[in-house]
C-alpha positions as CSV (number, residue, x, y, z in Angstrom):
1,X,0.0,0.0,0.0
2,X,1.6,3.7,-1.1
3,X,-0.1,6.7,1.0
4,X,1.0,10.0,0.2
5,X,1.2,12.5,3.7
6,X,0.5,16.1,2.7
7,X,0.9,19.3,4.6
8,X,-0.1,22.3,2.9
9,X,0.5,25.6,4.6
10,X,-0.7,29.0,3.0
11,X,2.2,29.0,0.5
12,X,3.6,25.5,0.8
13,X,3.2,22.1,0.4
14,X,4.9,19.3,2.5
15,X,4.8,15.6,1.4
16,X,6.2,12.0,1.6
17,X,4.6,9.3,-0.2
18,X,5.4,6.2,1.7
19,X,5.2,2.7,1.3
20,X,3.4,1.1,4.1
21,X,4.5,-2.6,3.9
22,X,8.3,-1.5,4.5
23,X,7.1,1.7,6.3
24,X,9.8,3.7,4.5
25,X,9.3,7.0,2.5
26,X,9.7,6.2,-1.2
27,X,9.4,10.4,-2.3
28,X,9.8,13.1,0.0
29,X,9.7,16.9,-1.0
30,X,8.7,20.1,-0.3
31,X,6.8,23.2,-2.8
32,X,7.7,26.5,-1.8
33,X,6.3,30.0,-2.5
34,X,3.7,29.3,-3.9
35,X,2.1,31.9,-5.5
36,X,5.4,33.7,-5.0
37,X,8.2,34.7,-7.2
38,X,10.8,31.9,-6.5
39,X,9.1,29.0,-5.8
40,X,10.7,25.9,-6.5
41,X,10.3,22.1,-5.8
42,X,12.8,19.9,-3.5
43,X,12.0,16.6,-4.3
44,X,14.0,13.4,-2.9
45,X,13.3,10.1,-4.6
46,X,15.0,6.4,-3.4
47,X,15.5,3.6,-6.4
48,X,17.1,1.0,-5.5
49,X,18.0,2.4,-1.9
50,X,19.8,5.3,-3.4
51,X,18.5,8.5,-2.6
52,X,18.2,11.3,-5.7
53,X,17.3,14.6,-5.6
54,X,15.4,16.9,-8.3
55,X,15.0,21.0,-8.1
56,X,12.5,22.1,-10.0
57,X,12.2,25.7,-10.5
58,X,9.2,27.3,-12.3
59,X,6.4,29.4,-11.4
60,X,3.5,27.9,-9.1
61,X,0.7,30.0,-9.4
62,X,-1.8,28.0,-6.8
63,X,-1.8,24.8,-4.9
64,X,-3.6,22.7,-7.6
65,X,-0.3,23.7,-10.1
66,X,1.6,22.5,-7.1
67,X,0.0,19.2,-6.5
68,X,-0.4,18.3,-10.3
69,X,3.9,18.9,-10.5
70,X,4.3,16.5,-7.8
71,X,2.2,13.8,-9.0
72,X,3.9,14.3,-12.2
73,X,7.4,14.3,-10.5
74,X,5.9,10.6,-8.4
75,X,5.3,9.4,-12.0
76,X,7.9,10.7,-14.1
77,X,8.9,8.3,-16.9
78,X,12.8,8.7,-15.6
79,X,12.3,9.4,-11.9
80,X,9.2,8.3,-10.9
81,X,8.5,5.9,-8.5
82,X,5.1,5.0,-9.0
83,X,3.5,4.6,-12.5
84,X,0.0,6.2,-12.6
85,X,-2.1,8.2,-10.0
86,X,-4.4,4.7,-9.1
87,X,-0.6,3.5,-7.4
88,X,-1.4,5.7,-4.5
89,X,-4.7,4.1,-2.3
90,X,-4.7,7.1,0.2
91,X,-3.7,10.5,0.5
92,X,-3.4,11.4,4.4
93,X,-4.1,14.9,5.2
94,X,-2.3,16.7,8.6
95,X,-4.9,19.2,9.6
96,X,-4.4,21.3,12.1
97,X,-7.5,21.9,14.4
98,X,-10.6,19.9,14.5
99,X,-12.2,21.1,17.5
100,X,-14.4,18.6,19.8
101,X,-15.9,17.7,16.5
102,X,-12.8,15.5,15.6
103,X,-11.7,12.9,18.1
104,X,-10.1,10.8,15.5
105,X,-8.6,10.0,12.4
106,X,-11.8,10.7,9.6
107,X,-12.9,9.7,5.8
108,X,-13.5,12.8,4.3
109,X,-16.9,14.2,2.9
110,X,-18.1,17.5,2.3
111,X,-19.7,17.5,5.9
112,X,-15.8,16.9,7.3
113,X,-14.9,19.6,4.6
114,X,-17.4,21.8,5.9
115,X,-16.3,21.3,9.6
116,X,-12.5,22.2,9.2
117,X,-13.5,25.5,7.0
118,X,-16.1,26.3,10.5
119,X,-12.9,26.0,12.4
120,X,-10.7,27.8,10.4
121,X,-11.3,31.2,13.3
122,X,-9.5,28.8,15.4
123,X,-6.7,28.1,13.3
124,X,-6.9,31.0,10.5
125,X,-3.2,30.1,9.4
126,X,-3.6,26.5,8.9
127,X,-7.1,25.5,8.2
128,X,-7.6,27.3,5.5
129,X,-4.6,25.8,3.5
130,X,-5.1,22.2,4.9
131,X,-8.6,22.4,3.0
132,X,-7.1,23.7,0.0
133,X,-4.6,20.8,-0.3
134,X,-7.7,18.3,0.5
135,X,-9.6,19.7,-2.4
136,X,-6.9,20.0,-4.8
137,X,-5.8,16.5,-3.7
138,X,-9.2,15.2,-4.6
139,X,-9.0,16.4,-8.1
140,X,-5.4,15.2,-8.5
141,X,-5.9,11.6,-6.8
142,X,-9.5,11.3,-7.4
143,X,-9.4,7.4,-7.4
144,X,-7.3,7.4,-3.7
145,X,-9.3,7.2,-0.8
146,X,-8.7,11.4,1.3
147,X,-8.4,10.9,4.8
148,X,-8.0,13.8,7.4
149,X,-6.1,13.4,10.6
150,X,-6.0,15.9,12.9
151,X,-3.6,18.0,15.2
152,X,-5.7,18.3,17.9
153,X,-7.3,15.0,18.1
154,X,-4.8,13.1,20.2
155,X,-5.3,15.7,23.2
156,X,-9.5,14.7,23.3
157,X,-8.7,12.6,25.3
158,X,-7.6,14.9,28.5
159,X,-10.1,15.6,31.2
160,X,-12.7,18.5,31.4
161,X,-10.9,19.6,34.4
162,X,-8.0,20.1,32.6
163,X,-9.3,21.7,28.9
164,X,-11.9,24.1,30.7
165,X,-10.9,27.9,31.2
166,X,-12.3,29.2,33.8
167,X,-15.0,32.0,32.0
168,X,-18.3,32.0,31.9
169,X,-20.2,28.2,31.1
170,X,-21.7,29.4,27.4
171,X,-18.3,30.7,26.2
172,X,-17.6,26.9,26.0
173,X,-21.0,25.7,25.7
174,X,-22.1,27.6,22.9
175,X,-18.2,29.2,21.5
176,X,-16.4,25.7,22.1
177,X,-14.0,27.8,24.0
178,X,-11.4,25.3,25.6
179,X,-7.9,24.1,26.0
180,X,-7.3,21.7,22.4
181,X,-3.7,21.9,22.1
182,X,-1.8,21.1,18.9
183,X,1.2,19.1,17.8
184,X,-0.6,15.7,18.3
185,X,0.9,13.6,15.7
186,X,4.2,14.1,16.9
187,X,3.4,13.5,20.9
188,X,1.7,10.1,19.9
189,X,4.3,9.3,17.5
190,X,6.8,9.6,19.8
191,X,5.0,8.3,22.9
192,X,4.1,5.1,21.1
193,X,8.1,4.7,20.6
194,X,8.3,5.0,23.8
195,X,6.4,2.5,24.7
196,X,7.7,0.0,22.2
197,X,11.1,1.0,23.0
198,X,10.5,0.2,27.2
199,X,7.9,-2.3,26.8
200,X,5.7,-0.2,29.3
201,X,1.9,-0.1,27.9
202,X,1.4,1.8,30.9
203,X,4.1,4.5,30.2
204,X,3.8,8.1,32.2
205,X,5.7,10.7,30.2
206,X,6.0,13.9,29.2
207,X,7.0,14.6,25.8
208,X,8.6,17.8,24.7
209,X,8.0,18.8,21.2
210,X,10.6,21.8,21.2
211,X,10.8,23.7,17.9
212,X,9.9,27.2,16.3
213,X,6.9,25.6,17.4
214,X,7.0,24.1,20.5
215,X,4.4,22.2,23.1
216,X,4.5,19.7,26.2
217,X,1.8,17.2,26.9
218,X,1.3,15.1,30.3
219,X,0.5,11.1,29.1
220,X,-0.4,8.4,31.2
221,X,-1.6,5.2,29.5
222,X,-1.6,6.1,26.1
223,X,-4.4,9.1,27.6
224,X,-3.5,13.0,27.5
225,X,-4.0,14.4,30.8
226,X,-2.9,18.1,30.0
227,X,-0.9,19.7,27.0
228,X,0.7,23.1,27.2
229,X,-1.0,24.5,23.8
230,X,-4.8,26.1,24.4
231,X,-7.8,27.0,22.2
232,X,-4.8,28.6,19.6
233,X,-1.0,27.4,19.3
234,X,0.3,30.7,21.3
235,X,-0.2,29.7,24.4
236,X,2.1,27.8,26.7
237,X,6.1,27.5,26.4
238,X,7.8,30.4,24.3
239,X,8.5,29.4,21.1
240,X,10.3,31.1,18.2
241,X,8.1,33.9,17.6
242,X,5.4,33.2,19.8
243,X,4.8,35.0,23.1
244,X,3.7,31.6,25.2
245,X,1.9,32.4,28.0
246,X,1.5,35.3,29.1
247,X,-0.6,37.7,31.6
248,X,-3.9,38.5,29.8
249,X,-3.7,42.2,31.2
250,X,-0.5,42.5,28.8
251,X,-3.1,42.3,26.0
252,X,-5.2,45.0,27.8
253,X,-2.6,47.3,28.0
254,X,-1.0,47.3,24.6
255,X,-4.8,47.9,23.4
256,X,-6.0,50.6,26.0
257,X,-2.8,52.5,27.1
258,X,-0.3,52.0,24.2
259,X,-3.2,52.6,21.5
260,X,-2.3,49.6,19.4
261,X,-4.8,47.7,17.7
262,X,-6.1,44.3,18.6
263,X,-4.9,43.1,15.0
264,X,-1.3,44.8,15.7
265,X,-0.9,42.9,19.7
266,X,-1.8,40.0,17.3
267,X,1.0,40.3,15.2
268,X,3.0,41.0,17.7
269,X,2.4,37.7,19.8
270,X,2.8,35.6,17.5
271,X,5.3,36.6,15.0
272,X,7.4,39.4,16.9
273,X,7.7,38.1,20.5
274,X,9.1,34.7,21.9
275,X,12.9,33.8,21.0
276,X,13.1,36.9,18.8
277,X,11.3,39.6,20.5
278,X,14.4,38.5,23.2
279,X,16.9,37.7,20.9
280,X,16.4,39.1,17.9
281,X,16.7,36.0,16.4
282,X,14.5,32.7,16.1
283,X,16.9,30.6,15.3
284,X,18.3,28.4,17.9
285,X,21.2,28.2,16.3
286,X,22.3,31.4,15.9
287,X,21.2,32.0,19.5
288,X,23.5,29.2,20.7
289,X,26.6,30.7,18.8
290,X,25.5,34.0,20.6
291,X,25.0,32.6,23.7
292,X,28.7,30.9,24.3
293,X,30.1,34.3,22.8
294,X,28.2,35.3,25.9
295,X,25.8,38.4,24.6
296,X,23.4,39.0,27.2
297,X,20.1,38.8,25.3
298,X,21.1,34.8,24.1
299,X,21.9,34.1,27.8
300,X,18.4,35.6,28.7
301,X,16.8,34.1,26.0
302,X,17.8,30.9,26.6
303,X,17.5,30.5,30.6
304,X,13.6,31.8,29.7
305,X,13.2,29.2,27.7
306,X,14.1,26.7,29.8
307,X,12.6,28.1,33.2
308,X,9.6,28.3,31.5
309,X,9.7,24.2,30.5
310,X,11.3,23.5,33.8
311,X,7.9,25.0,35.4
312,X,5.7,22.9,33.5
313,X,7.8,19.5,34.0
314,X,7.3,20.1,37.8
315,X,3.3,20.8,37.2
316,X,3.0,17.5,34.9
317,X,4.9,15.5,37.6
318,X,2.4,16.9,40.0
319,X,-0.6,16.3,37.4
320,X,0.6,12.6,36.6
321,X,1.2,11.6,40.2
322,X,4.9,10.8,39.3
323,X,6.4,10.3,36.2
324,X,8.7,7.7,34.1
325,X,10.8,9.4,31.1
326,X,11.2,12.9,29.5
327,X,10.5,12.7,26.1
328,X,12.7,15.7,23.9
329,X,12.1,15.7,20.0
330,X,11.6,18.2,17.3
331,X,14.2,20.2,15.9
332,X,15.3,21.6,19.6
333,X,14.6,18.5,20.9
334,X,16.3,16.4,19.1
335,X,19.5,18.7,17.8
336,X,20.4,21.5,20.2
337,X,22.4,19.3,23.4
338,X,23.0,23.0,25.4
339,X,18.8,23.5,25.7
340,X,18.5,19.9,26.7
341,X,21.3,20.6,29.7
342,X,19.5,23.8,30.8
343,X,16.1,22.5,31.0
344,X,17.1,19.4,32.7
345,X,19.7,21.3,35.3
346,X,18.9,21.7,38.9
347,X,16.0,18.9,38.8
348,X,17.9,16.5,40.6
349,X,15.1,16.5,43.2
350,X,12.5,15.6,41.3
351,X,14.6,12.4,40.1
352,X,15.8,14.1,36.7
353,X,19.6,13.7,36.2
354,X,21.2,14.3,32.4
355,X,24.3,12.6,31.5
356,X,26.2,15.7,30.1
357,X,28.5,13.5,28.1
358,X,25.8,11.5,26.6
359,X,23.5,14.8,25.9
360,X,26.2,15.8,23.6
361,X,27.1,12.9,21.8
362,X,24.2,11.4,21.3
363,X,22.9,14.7,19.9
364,X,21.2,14.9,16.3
365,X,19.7,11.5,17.0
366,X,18.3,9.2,14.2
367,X,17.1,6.7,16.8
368,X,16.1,6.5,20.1
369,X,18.5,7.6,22.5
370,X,18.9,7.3,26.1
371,X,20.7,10.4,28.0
372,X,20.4,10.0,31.7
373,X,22.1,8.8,34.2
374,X,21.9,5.4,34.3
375,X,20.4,3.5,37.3
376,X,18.3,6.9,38.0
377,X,14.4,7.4,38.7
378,X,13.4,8.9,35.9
379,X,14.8,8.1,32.2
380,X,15.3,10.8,29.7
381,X,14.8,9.8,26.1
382,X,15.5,11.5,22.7
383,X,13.3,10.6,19.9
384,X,13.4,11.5,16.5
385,X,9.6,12.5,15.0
386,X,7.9,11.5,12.1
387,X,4.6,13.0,12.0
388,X,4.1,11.9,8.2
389,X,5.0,8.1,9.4
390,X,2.2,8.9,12.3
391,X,-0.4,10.2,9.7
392,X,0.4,7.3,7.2
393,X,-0.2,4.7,9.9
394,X,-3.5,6.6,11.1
395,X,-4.6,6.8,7.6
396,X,-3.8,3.1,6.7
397,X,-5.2,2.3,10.0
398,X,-8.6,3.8,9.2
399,X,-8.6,2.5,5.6
């Protein structure tokens, strides 16, 4: 069976078309500016175990131009590595939010269609673009079967206790205002790992998806029991851009005294603040480098960072009654040792101790890695994410 993932943002497309009985991507590629002078098309192909790579640079006017070079790319008569659209059964789509309506992976209809677009005030950077890339894909593959799987649907399971804001009942009853938290593919991705990887069905953990994006979630038992992310993706740990949480009076403030407007504090929250409004940068990397040259904005950048995660692993130890391994992945996660040594310093208490030698040269992991010190209470793990693998074995799942 040969599903192909897509992740189409406003001006992007993400895919890997992967073949399910060896679980290994066959194609993997990304189409950028879209609609934009320069886009091109990153596409990486395996024959025969070799991996190839083919730029392709043209204009892309819209997301349907996009998808129709791909397939043609997938099928190409000296690079192709399937031979006609019918090759690929499924086409799995990440979408971003999908409210309370979505508790799981979904066949979708124009009911499901209809849904997502409701929910695109929730998600106004994502939804939209995720049901572009569905309908586009149904025109391109219209024989494969279109399958949505959702952000947000991993964290239904956490308890009303812990997605209810405390406001007025008919703000959630009637506005579906709540906590929903995002990055869900990757937490059960790489919880699931875990679990394989101990043999521990009952697994407590809290997984840290650090990147420009980043988000924590509390799991006991396969079940969410709170994730750092709310009703939108700003809130919670600071990120590259994004504010994280913050006092709501801030917002009051900027509108009331400062005489900004509500779309301007917008802006500013989530794509001025965070790691750059600190910074001035929002890559880690180039914070790093300025941190051990010791410029005081990278040194308060980073201890922010990690004071603020430090916070919420105490609050999910508390929440989980105890806990059994750290989970760091994403592009922080997984690649930047110094972040992993702050967060984890001075949590010896609470049975968290880092092997510094490991936590640097097992960094950049391509497999599971173990980084703590042996023998001690609480293991801590790095593990790579594949959030297309994840939606390719929800959709085939489903299917």
């Amino acid at each position: 069976m040969n599903i192909l993932v897509i992740n189409a943002g406003s001006s992007s497309v993400k895919y890997q078309l992967i073949d399910m009985n060896s679980k290994q991507a066959i194609a993997i590629g990304l189409v950028e500016r879209i609609g934009i002078e320069g886009s091109r098309i990153k596409h990486d192909y395996f024959i025969d175990g070799k991996e190839n790579r083919k730029i392709v640079e043209q204009s892309i006017e819209n997301h349907e131009t996009a998808l129709t070079l791909v397939a043609n790319l997938l099928m190409d008569d000296q690079i192709g590595v399937i031979q006609n659209p019918e090759a690929i059964q499924a086409v799995g789509h990440r979408v971003v939010h999908g409210g309370e309506k979505f508790a799981k992976t979904v066949l979708i209809n124009p009911e499901v269609k209809k849904v997502i677009q409701e929910l695109a005030p929730l998600a106004p950077l994502h939804n939209p673009a995720n049901l572009t890339g569905i309908e586009v894909a149904e025109k391109v593959f219209p024989n494969a079967k279109q399958v949505a799987v959702f952000d947000t649907s991993y964290h239904q399971s956490m308890p009303e206790k812990a997605y209810r804001y405390a406001i007025p009942n008919p703000f959630y009853e009637k506005n579906g205002i709540r906590r929903y938290g995002f990055h869900g593919t990757s937490h059960q991705f790489v919880y699931n790992q875990a679990v394989d990887y101990l043999q521990n069905s009952n697994l407590k953990a809290i997984t840290l998806h650090l990147g420009n994006g980043a988000s924590m979630a509390a799991i006991d038992s396969n079940q969410v029991k709170d994730t750092s992310m709310g009703l939108g993706p700003l809130a919670g740990l600071i990120m590259g851009t994004r504010s994280g949480d913050l006092d709501p009076s801030i917002i009051f403030y900027m509108v009331e005294e400062l005489g900004l407007t509500l779309a301007e504090v917008k802006n500013i929250l989530n794509k001025e603040s965070g790691m750059l409004g600190i910074t001035e940068s929002s890559d880690a990397r180039d914070i790093e480098e300025k941190y051990y040259q010791k410029e005081a904005k990278a040194i308060l950048g980073n201890e922010m960072y990690a004071y603020r995660i430090k916070k919420y692993i105490g609050s999910y130890i508390a929440a989980l009654n105890g806990v059994d391994t750290l989970i760091f992945t994403g592009g922080i996660g997984e690649n930047d040792a110094l972040m992993r040594s702050l967060i984890c310093k001075n949590l010896d208490s609470l049975g968290i101790q880092l092997d510094e030698n490991l936590n640097k040269e097992r960094n950049h992991a391509s497999k599971i890695e173990e980084i703590h010190v042996k023998n001690t209470g609480i293991q801590i793990l790095i593990i790579p994410t594949n959030e297309e693998l994840q939606i390719a074995n929800e959709t085939a799942s489903f299917i």
